[in-house]
N, C-alpha and C positions, 0 to 999 in steps of 0.2 A: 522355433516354437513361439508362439500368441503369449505375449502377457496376459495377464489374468490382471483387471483392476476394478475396483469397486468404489463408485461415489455417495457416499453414506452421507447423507441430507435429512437432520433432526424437522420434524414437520410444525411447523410454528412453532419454532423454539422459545421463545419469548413466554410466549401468550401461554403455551404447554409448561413451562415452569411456575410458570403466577397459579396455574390453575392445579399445582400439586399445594396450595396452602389455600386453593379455594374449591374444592372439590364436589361443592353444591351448585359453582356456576357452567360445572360442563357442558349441561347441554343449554345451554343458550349462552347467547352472540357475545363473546366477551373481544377485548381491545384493548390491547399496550399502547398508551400515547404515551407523547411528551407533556411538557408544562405549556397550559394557554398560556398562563399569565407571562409566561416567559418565550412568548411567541414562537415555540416549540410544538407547537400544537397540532402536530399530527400522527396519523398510524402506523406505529413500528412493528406491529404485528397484528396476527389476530386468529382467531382457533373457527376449526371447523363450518361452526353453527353461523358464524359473522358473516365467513367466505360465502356461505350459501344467497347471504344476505344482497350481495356485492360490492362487500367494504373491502378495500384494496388497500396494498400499503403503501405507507407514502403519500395521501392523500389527505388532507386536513380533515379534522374531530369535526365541522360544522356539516361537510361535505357527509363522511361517515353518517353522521347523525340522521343527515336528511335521506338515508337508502335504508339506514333503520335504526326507527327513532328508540328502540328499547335497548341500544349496545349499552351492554357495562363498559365502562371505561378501569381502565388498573392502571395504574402508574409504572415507570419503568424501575426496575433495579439490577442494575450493568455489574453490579459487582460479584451477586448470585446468578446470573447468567454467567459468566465469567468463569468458576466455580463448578457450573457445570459442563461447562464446556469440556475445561481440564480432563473433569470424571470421564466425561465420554471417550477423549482421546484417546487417557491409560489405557482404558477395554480394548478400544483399537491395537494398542501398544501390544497387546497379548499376544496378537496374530501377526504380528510383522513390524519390523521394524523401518517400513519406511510407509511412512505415514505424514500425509502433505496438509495442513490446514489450507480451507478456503473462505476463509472468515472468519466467524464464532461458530454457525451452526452446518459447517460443511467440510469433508476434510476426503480424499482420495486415498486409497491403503492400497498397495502393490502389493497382491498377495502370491505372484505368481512362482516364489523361491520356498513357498513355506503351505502353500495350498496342499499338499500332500502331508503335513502334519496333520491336516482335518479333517482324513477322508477321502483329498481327491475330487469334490464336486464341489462346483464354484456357488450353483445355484442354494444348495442347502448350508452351507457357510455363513453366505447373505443371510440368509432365515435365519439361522442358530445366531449372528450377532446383534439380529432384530428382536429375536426374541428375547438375549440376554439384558438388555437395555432396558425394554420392557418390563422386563420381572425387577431387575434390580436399579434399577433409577425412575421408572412409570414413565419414560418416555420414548415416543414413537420415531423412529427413522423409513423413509425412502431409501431402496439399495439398488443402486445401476450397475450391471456386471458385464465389462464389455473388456474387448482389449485395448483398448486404448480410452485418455481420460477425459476427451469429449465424448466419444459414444457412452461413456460410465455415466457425464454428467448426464448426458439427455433422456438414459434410461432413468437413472432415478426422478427426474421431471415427468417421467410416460406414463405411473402412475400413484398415487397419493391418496392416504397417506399408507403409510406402516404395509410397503408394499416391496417387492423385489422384480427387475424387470431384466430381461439376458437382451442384450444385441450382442449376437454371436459373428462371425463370417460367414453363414447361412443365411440371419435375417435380415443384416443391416440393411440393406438397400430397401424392402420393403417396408422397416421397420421407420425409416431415417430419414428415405426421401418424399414419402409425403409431407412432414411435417411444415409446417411455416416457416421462411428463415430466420426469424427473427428467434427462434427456439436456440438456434445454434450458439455455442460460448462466443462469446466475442460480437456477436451480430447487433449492435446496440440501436436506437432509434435513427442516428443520421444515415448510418449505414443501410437500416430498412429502408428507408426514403429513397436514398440512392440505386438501392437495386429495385426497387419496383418501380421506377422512372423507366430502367429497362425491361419490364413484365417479368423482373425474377421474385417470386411468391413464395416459393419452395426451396428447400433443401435440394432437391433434386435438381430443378432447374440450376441452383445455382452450380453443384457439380458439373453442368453440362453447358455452363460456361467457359470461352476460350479462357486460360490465365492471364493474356498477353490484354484483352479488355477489361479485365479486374483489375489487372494491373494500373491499367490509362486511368479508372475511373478510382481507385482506391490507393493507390500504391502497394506497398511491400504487403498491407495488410490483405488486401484483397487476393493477393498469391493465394497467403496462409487461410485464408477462409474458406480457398477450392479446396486446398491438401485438405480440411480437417472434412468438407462435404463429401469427400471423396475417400474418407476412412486413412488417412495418411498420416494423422496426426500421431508423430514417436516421440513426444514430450516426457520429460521423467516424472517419475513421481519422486517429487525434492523431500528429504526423510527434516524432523524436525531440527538437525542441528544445521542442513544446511539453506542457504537463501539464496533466492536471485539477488543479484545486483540492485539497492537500491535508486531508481531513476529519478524519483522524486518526491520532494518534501513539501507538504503542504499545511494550511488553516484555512476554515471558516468560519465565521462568525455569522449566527442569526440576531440582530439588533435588538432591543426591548421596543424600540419607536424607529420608525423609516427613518434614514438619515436626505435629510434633503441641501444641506450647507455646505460647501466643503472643506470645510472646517472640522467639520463631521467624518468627512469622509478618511481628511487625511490623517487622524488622530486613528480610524480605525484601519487603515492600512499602516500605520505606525505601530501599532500592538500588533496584527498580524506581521509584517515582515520581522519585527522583533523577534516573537515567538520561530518561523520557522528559520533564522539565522542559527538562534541559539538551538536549535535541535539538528541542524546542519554541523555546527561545532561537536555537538557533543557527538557526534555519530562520524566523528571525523570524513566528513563528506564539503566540496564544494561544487557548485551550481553553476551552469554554462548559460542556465536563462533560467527569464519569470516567466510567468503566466497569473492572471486575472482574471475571475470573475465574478459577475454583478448581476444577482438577481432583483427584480423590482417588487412592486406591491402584489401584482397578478400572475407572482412565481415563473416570471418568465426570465430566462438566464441570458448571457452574452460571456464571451469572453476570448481573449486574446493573450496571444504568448509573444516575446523577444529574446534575443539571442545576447549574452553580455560581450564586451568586448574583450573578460577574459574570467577564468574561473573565479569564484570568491565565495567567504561566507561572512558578509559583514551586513548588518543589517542596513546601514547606510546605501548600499550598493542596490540591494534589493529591495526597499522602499525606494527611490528612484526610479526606479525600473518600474515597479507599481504603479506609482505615482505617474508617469508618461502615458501607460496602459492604458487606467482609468482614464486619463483623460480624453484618449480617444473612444471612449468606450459610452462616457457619462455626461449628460449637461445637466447643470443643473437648473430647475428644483424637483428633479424624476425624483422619486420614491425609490429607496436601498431595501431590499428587505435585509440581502444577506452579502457578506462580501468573500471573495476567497483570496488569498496569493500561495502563490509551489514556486518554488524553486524547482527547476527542473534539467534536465540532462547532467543529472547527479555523477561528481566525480570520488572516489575516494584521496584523499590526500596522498596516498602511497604515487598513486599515479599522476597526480600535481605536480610531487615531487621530483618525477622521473622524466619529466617532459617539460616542467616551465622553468626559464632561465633564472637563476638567483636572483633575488629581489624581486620580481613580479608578480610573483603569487603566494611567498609565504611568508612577509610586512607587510603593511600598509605605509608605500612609500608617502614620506613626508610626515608619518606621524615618529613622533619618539616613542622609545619601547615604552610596551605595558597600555599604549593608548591604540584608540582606531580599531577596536573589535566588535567596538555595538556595546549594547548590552548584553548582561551577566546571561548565559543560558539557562531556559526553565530548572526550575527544582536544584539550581546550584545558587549557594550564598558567593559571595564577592569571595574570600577567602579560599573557598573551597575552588573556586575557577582558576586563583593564581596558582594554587596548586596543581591544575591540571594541565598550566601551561607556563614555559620559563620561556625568557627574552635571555639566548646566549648570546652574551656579548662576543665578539671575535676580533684580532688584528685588524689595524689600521681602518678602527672605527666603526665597522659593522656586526650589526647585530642579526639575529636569526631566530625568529617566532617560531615558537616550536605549536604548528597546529594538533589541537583535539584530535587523540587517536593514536601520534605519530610519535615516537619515542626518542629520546634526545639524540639516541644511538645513532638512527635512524638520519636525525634532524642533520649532524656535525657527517654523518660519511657521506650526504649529500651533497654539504657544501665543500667539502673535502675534496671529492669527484670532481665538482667542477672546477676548484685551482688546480687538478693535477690533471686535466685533461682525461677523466676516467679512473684516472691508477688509484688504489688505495695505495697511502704511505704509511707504514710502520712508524710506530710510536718512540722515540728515545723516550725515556722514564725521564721525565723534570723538566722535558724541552717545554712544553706546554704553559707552565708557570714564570720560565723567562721570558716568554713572547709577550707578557702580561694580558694572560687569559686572568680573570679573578680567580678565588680560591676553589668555590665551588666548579669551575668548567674544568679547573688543570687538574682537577680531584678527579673528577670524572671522566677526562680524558685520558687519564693517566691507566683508569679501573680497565676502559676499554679499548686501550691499545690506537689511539686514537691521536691521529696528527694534523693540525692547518697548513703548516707553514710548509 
């Protein structure tokens, strides 16, 4: 039996929230920027009346202005966007419990186990959830209802706003393959380039692509691009408690003034590697490479990735890595507008654990405990971090950093494994405090059954 999945896409969400406390400026051209003076200064969203205009998002306030010079401008507020976003959700929540966010204002509902508590019809569901929204929050959604959740996305793209679109097994191909490829999820701008270099325009065309030449010219991704033009795409819809795999951790920073020194540059790669180290810790994750990039004054980007020579999350490691990037990347005195660094090919520590030999990846050989982690991680005081993390001292002289995430339990049957060649050894009661563990490790060696020696 076809899933039943619906892509429920709030229609200028932004711009449609500001305009529930501005309700005189509906019909005309309004726009959510950022802050000029905080060289944020462009369109995060915009309603209706703007769009007819041809103010695009993402395009700077000067740009906007000059396609029409009467837009209202409204400031952005991320925290009642936010807020509503929630509200929307729960509504979703009503009809199924697997329900996938795709943003703020985007989310997939697999309603294929629960669609007969409704009724039975997929098409008036859509309706009746558009309509609830509407009545009770004043805002409008796009509803794609297709079996799978690229055809979902594309129907609610087909048509705007406060609309509901079916790509069935009867339409899709008529429905799907005329469209542009660039329509399709994942088809981003390099990718356009690349396939119209081979006259592929279309969705359809690109379906009727060998895979084995997607393949040469795209790699793995270009596989998955035929399966999704070609209706194949069995992707789940992941419910809110579960997640993909974090792959990677990133910042960017827009400057108040170009950075043109590099002096400049590497104080602001020094706050960004900072920051995404300490969000790498606290999410008990390490990073197998960086990645850079560097836009200039005429918004034009670059950027490059490397591979580290082994997992980490220390910011030392990845400002380094930065820092070589850039350098291939930047001379100076080019104009910085904005800078990025990710960590990427995200590892969880469990699997650090299970795979890197003791000492290489959970110290910082050469430093004494308690040093060599970077700085404190965002939103945690000095204090509060040594809390989250203890240097177990062990027999003849080594110690054992217990990484963010990973539980001392955890930490000690690790290194346990690897003196006994794999075996866990049972615990004698007191051996632990003669081996001279301190008080605290034989205390808690003792709680969980837990032996070095």
């Amino acid at each position: 039996m076809d899933r039943v999945i619906f892509h429920c896409d709030l229609n200028c969400f932004y711009a449609s929230v500001e305009l529930l406390s501005h309700p005189e400026l509906r019909e005309v051209p309004v726009a959510v920027a950022g802050d000029p003076a905080s060289r944020h200064g462009i369109i995060l969203a915009k309603n209706e009346p703007a769009k007819q205009c041809g103010v695009k998002t993402a395009e700077t306030i000067w740009q906007a202005k000059k396609k029409c010079p009467n837009l209202v401008l409204l400031p952005a507020h991320h925290k009642l966007y936010r807020e509503y976003s929630n509200k929307v959700n729960a509504i979703y929540d009503e009809y199924t419990d697997l329900v996938e966010s795709f943003g703020i204002d985007e989310s997939w509902l697999d309603v294929t186990g629960s669609l007969h508590l409704f009724g039975g019809d997929a098409r008036q569901l859509a309706d009746g959830i558009r309509a609830r929204l509407r009545q009770e929050l004043g805002l409008t959604i796009s509803v794609g209802v297709s079996f799978n959740k690229v055809f979902a996305k594309l129907g609610s793209d087909y048509k705007k706003p406060d609309a509901t679109t079916v790509i069935s097994r009867e339409n899709w191909r008529d429905m799907v393959w005329p469209l542009p490829v660039g329509d399709l999820l994942y088809v981003g701008r390099a990718a356009r380039r690349t396939l119209a270099q081979y006259g592929v325009e279309t969705i359809g065309q690109l379906a009727a692509c060998k895979p084995e030449m997607l393949e040469q010219l795209m790699g793995k991704a270009g596989v998955q691009l035929h399966r999704y033009a070609n209706g194949l795409d069995d992707a789940p819809v992941r419910p809110q408690h579960e997640h993909e795999p974090v792959k990677s951790v990133g910042n960017s920073t827009t400057f108040p003034e170009n950075l043109t020194r590099w002096e400049q540059v590497r104080s602001g790669l020094q706050m960004l590697s900072d920051s995404v180290a300490g969000r790498l810790r606290q999410q008990g994750l390490y990073c197998g490479g960086v990645a850079v990039g560097v836009r200039d004054a005429q918004f034009r980007t670059v950027s490059r990735q490397m591979r580290l020579p082994g997992p980490t999350h220390l910011m030392r490691d990845i400002y380094n890595a930065a820092l070589t990037l850039t350098q291939q990347l930047w001379k100076a005195p080019t104009p910085i507008r904005l800078l990025s660094v990710s960590a990427v090919r995200a590892l969880s520590s469990a699997v650090v654990l299970a795979t890197q030999p003791y000492g290489t990846a959970l110290h910082d050989q050469g430093q004494p405990p308690g040093q060599g982690l970077g700085h404190t991680p965002a939103g945690f005081g000095q204090q509060a971090a040594e809390r989250g993390r203890r240097d177990l001292h062990l027999p003849g002289g080594l110690f054992l950093r217990q990484p963010f995430g990973i539980s001392q339990a955890q930490c000690l049957q690790h290194v346990q494994a690897q003196r006994h060649g794999g075996r866990v050894v049972p615990c004698v009661r007191g051996e632990a405090s003669a081996r001279g563990l301190g008080s605290d490790e034989a205390q808690f060696l003792r709680s969980h059954g837990t032996s070095l020696i």
